[in-house]
N, C-alpha and C positions, 0 to 999 in steps of 0.2 A: 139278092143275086141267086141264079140255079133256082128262082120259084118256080122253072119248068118241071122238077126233078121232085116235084110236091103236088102235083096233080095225078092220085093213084088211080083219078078212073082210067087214065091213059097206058098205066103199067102194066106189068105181067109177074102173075110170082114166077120164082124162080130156085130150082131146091140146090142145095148144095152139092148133090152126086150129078148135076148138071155141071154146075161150075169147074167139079172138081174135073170131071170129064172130060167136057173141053178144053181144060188145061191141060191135062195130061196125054192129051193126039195133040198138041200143037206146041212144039220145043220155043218157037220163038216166043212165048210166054212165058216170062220170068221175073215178073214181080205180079203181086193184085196188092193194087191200092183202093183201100176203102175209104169213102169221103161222099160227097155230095153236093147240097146239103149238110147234114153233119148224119154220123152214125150211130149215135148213141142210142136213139129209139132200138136200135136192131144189133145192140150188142152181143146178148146170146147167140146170136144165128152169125155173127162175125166171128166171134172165140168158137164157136163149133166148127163152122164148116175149116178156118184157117187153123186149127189145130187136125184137123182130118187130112185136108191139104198135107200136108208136113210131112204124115204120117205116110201116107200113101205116097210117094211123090218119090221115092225110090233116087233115082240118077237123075233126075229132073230137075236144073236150078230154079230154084224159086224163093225169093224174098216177101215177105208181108209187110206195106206200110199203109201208114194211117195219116189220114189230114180230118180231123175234126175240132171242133167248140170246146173240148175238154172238159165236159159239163156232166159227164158219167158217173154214175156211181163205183165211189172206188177201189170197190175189190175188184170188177169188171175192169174197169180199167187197167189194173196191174195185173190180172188175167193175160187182156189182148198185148200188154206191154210186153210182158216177158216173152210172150210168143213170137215178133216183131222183134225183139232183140235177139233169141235165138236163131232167125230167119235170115238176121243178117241187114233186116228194114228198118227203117225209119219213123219216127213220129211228128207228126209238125203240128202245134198246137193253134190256131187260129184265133188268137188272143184280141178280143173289142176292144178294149177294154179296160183301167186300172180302176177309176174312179167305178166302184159300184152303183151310182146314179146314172152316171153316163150308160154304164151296161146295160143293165136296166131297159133306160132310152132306146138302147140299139136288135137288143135280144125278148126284155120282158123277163129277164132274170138276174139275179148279181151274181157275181163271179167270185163267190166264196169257192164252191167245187173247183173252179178254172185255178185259182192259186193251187189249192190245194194238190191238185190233179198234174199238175205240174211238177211243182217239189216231191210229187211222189215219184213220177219216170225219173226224174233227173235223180235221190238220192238212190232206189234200187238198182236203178240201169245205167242212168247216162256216167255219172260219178266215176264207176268203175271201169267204163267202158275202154276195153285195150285195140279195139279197132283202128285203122286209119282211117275213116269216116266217121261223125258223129251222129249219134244215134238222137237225139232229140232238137230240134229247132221250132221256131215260133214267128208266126209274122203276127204282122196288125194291118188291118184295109185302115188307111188313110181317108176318113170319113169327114167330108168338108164341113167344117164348122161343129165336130164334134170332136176329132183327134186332133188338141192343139200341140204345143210343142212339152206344154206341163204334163201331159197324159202319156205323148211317149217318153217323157222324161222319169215318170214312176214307175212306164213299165220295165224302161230302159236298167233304172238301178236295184227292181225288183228282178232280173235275170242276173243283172251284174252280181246277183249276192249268191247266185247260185252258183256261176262262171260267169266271167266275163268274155268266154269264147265260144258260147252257145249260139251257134246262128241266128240273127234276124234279122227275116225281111219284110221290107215298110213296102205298102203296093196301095200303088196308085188309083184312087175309085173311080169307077164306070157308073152312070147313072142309069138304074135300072128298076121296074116290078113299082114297091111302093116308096123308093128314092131317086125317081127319076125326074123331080124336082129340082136336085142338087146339081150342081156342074163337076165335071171333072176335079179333083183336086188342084188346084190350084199350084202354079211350082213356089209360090212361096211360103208355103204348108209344109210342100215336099223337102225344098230348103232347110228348114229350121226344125220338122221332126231327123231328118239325116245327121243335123248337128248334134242334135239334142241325145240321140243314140249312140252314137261312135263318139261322145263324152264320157259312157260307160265299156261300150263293146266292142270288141274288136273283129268281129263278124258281120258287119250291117250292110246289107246290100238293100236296093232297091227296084221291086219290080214292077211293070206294066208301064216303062218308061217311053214307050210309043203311042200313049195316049196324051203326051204332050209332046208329040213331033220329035223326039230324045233319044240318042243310042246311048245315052253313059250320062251320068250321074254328072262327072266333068263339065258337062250342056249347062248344066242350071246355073 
């Protein structure tokens, strides 16, 4: 999914006193969320320019959050985390994954760093955090015939042991690029990962519920 966003002959670099630029002539700008793809290839140039941002940014509201793989090296990563918590933004971890084979299967990597990476926003940052918003959440794509109900079931009690009020949300797959083989998630996939989660959490929502004809969860 977003393999468009991976073809750089078609891109343009881009510096960060550009970015910061255009944000700062246009008030209606008030978050930058970095994601993709994922961003950890270009974490330095993420922790730079969004700590510059900040800096400069005067009366300007501006939040930084992040939707990536969590697969960063971790001092980077608690870098761009704490920057993102001071901002006021959010992290959402996009979790394949429990079983290290399966991730593997899905990515071409295990998800040693993705635990890791995780327990580390959550005891620095999320843990403490006095906000009314929560500052870390996690989903998983619903990948047919890879995410059974035992898969969100480990990741389900691997969050629960962190909180069990950490947001997550189960989304629904689109078949696309080199899994356009696969069909839609199936709603009795979607069924039984929903149960299998809000056995531990008490945050579970589910999205891209319009790719099975569904306004609410209630439907299935």
């Amino acid at each position: 999914q977003n393999w468009s966003h991976k073809l750089l002959s078609m891109g343009k670099k881009v510096s960060k006193d550009h970015l910061i630029n255009l944000t700062l002539n246009n008030e209606k700008i008030s978050c930058w969320c970095w994601f993709g793809g994922s961003i950890e290839p270009q974490l330095p140039f993420v922790i730079s320019a969004s700590k510059e941002m900040l800096m400069r940014k005067k009366n300007h509201i501006l939040r930084i959050c992040v939707e990536w793989n969590g697969d960063g090296h971790p001092n980077l990563v608690k870098k761009l985390a704490e920057i993102v918590y001071n901002s006021g933004g959010n992290i959402k971890f996009d979790f394949k994954a429990f079983n290290p084979n399966v991730h593997y299967a899905l990515t071409g990597r295990d998800n040693t760093n993705v635990l890791r990476n995780i327990t580390l926003v959550y005891e620095n940052f999320e843990k403490n955090n006095t906000r009314s918003v929560p500052m870390l959440g996690i989903s998983t794509l619903l990948v047919p015939f890879y995410l059974d109900s035992i898969e969100i079931e480990k990741i389900s009690q691997f969050i629960a042991n962190l909180n069990p009020d950490i947001p997550y949300s189960l989304l629904i797959f689109h078949p696309d690029f080199m899994m356009n083989d696969l069909p839609v998630t199936p709603r009795s996939q979607v069924q039984e990962a929903y149960n299998s989660a809000t056995k531990y959490l008490n945050n579970v929502r589910v999205g891209n519920l319009h790719l099975l004809g569904l306004k609410s969860i209630k439907e299935l």
